[in-house]
Structures are given as C-alpha cells and as structure tokens.
mmCIF file as Biopython writes it, N, C-alpha, C and O atoms, coordinates in Angstrom:
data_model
#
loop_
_atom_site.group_PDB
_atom_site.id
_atom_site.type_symbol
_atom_site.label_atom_id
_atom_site.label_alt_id
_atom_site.label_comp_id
_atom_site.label_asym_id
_atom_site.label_entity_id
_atom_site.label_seq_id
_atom_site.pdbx_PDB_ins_code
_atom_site.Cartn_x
_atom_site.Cartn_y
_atom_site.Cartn_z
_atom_site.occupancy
_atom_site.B_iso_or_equiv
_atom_site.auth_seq_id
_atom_site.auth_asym_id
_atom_site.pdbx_PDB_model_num
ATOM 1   N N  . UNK A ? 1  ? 17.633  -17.098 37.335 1.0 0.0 1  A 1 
ATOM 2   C CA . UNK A ? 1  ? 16.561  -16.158 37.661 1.0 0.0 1  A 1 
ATOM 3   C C  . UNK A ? 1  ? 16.084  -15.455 36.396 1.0 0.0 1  A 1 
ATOM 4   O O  . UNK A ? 1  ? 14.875  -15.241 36.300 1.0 0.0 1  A 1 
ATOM 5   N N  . UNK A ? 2  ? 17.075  -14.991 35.204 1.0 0.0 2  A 1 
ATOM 6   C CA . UNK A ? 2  ? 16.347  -14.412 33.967 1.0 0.0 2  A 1 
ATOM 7   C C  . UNK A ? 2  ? 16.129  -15.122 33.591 1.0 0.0 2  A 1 
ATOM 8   O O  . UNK A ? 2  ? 15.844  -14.439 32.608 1.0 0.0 2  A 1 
ATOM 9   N N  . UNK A ? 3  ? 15.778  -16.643 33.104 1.0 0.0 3  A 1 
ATOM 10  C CA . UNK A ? 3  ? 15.480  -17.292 32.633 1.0 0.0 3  A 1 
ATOM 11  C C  . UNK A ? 3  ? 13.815  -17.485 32.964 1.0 0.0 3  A 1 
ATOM 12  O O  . UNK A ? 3  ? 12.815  -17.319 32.266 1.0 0.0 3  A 1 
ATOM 13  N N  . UNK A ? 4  ? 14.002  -17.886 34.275 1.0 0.0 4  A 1 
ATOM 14  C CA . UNK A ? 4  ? 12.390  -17.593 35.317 1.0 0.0 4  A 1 
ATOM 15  C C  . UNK A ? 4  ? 11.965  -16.507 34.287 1.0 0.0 4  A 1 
ATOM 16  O O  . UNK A ? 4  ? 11.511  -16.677 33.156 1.0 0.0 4  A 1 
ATOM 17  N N  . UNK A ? 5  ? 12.225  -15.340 34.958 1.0 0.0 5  A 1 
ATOM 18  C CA . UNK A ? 5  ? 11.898  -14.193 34.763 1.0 0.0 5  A 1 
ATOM 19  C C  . UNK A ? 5  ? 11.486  -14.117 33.232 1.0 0.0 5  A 1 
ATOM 20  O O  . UNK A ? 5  ? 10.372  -13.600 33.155 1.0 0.0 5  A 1 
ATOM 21  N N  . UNK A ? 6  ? 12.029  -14.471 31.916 1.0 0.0 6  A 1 
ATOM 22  C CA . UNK A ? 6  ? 11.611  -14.966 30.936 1.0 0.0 6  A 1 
ATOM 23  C C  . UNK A ? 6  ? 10.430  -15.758 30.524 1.0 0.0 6  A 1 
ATOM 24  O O  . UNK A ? 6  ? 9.522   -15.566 29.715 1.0 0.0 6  A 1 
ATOM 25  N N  . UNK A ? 7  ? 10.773  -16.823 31.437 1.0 0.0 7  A 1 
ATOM 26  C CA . UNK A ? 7  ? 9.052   -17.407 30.944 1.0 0.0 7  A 1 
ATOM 27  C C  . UNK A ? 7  ? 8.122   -17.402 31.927 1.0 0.0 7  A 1 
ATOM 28  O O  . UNK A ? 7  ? 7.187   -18.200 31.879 1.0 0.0 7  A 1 
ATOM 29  N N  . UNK A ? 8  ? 8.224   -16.702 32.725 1.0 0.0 8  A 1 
ATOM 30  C CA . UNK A ? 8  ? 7.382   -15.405 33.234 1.0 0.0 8  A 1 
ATOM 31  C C  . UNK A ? 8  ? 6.557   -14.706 32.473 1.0 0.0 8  A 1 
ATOM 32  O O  . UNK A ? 8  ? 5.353   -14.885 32.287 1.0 0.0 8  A 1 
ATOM 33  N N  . UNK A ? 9  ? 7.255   -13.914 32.050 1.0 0.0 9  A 1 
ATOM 34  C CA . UNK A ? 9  ? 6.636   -12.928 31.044 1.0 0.0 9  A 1 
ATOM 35  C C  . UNK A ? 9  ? 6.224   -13.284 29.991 1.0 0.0 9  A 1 
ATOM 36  O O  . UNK A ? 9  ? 5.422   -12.472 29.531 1.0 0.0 9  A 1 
ATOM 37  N N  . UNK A ? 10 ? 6.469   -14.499 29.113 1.0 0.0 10 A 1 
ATOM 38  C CA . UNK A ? 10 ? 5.954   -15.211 28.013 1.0 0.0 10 A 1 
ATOM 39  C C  . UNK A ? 10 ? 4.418   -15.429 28.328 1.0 0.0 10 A 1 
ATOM 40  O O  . UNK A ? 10 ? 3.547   -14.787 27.741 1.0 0.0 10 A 1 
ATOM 41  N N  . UNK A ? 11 ? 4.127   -16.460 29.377 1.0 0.0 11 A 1 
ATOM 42  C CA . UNK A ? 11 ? 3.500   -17.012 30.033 1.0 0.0 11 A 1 
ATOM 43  C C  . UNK A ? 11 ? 2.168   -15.909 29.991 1.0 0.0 11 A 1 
ATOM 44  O O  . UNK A ? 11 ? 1.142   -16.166 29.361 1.0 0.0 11 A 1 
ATOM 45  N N  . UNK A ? 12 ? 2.381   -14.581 30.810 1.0 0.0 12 A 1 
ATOM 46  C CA . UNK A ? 12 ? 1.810   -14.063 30.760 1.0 0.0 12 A 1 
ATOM 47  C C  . UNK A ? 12 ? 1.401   -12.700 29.669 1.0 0.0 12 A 1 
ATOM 48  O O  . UNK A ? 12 ? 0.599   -11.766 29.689 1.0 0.0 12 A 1 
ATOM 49  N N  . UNK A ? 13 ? 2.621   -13.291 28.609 1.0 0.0 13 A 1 
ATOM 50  C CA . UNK A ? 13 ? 2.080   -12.359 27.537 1.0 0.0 13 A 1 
ATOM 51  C C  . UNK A ? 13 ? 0.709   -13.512 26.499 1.0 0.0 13 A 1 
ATOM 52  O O  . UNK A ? 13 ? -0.261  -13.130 25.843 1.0 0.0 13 A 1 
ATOM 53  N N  . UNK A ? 14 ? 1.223   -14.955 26.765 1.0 0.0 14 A 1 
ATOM 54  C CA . UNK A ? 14 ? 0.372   -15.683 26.198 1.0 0.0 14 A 1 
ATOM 55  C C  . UNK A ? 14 ? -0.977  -16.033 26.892 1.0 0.0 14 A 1 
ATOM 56  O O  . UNK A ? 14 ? -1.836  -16.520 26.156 1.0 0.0 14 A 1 
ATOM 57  N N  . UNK A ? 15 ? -1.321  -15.834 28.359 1.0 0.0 15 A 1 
ATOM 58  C CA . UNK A ? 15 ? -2.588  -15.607 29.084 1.0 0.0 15 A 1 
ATOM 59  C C  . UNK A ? 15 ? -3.230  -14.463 28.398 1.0 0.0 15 A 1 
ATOM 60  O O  . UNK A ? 15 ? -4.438  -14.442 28.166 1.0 0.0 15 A 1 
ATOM 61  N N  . UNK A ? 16 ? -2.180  -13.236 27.982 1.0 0.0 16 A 1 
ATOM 62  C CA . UNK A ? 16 ? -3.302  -11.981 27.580 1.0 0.0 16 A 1 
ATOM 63  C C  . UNK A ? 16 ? -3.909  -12.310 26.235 1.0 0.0 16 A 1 
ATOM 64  O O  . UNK A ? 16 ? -5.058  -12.252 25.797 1.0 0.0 16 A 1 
ATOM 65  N N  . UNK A ? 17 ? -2.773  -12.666 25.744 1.0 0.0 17 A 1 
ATOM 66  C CA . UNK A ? 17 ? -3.360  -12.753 23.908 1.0 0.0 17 A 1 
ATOM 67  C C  . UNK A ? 17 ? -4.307  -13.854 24.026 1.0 0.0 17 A 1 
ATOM 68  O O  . UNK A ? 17 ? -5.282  -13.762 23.280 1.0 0.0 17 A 1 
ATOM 69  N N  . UNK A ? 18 ? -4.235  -15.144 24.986 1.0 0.0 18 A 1 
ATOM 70  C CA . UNK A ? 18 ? -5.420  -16.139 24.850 1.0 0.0 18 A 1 
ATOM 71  C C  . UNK A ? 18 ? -6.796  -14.913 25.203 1.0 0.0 18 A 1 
ATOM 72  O O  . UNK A ? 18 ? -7.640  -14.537 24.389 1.0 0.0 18 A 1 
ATOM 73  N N  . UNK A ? 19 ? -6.700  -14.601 26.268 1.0 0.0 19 A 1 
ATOM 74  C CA . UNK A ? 19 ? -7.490  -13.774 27.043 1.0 0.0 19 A 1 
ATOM 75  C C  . UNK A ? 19 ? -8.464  -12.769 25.713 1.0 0.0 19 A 1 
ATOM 76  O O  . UNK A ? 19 ? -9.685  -12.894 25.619 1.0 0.0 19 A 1 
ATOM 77  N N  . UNK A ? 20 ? -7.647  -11.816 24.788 1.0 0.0 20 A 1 
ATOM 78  C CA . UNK A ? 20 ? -7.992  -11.122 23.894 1.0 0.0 20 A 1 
ATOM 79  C C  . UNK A ? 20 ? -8.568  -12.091 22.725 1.0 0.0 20 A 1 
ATOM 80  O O  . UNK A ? 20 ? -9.653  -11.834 22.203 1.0 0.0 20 A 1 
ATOM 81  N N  . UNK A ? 21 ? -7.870  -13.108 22.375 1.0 0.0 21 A 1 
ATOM 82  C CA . UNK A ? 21 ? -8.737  -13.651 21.417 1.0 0.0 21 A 1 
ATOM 83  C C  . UNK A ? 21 ? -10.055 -14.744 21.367 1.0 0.0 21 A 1 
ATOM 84  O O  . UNK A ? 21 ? -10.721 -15.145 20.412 1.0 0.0 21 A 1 
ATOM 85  N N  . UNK A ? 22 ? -10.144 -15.128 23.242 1.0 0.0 22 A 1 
ATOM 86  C CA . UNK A ? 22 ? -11.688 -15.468 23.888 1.0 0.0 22 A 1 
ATOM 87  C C  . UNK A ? 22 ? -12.603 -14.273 23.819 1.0 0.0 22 A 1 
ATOM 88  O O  . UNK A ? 22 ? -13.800 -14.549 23.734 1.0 0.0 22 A 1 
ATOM 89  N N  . UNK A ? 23 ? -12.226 -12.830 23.841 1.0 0.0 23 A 1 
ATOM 90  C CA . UNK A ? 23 ? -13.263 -11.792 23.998 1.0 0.0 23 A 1 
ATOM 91  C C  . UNK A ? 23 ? -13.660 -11.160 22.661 1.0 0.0 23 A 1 
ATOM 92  O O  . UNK A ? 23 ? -14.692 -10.494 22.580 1.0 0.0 23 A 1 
ATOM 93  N N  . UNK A ? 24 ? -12.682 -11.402 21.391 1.0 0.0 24 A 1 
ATOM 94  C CA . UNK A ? 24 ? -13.188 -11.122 20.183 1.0 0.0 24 A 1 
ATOM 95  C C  . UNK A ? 24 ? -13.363 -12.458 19.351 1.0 0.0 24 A 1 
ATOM 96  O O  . UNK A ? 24 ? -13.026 -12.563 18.172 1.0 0.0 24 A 1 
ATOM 97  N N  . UNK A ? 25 ? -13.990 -13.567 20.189 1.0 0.0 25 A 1 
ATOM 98  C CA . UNK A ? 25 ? -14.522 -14.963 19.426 1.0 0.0 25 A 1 
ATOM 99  C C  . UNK A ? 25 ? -16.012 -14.712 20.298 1.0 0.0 25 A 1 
ATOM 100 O O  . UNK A ? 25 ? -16.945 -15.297 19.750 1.0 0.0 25 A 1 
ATOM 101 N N  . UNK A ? 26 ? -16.409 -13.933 21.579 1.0 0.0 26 A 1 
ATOM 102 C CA . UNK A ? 26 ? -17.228 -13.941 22.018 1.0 0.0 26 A 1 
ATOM 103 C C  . UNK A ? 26 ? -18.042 -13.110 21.412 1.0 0.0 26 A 1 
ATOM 104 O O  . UNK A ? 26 ? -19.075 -13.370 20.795 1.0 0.0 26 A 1 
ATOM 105 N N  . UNK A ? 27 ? -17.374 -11.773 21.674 1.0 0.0 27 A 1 
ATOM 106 C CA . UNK A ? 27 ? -18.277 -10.691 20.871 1.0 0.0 27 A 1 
ATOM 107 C C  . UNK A ? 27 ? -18.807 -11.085 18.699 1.0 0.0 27 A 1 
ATOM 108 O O  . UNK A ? 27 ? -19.716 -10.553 18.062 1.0 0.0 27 A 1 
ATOM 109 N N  . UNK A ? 28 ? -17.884 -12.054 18.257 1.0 0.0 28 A 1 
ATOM 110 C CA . UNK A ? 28 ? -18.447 -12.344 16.907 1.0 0.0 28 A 1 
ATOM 111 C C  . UNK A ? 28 ? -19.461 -13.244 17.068 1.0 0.0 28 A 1 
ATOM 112 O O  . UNK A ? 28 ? -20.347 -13.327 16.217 1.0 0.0 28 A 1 
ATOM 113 N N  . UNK A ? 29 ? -19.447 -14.044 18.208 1.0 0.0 29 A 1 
ATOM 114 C CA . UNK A ? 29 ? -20.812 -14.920 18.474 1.0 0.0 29 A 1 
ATOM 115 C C  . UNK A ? 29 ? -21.648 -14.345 18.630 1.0 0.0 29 A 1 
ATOM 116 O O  . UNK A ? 29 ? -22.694 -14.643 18.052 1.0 0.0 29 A 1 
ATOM 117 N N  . UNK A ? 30 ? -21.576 -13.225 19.506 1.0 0.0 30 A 1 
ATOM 118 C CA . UNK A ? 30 ? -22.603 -12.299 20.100 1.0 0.0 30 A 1 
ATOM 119 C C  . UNK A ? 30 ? -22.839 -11.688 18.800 1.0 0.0 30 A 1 
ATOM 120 O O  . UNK A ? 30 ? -23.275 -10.617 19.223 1.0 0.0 30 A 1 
ATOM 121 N N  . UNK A ? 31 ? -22.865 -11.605 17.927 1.0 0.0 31 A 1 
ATOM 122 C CA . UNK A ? 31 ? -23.172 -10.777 16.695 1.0 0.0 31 A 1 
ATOM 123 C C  . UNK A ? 31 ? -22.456 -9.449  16.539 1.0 0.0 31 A 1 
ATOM 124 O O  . UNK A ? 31 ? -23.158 -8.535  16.104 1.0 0.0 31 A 1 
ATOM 125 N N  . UNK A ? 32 ? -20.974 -9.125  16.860 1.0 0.0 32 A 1 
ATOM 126 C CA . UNK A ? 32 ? -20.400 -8.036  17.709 1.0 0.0 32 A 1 
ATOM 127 C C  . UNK A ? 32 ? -20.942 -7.021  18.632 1.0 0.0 32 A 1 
ATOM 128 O O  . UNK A ? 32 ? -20.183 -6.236  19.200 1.0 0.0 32 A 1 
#
C-alpha cells in the first residue's frame, strides 16, 4: 500500500509540473 501510495503521489506531482510547464510554454507563445 506505501508503495501505491508512493507512486501516487509521484504521478501526481509529475501531472502538476507537466501541467505548470504547458501554461508557461503557452503564455511565452502568447507573447507572455
């Protein structure tokens, strides 16, 4: 179960950081 629970939280620490670095590749397209 901590193991789960581990890449769990990876998982969704790596959805946010994808998440953050689609919205500051958007806004430099956008001209910020």
């Amino acid at each position: 179960a901590a193991v789960k629970q581990t890449g769990d939280y990876e998982r969704c620490c790596e959805y946010w950081f994808n998440n953050q670095l689609i919205g500051i590749t958007d806004k430099i397209k956008k001209g910020g």
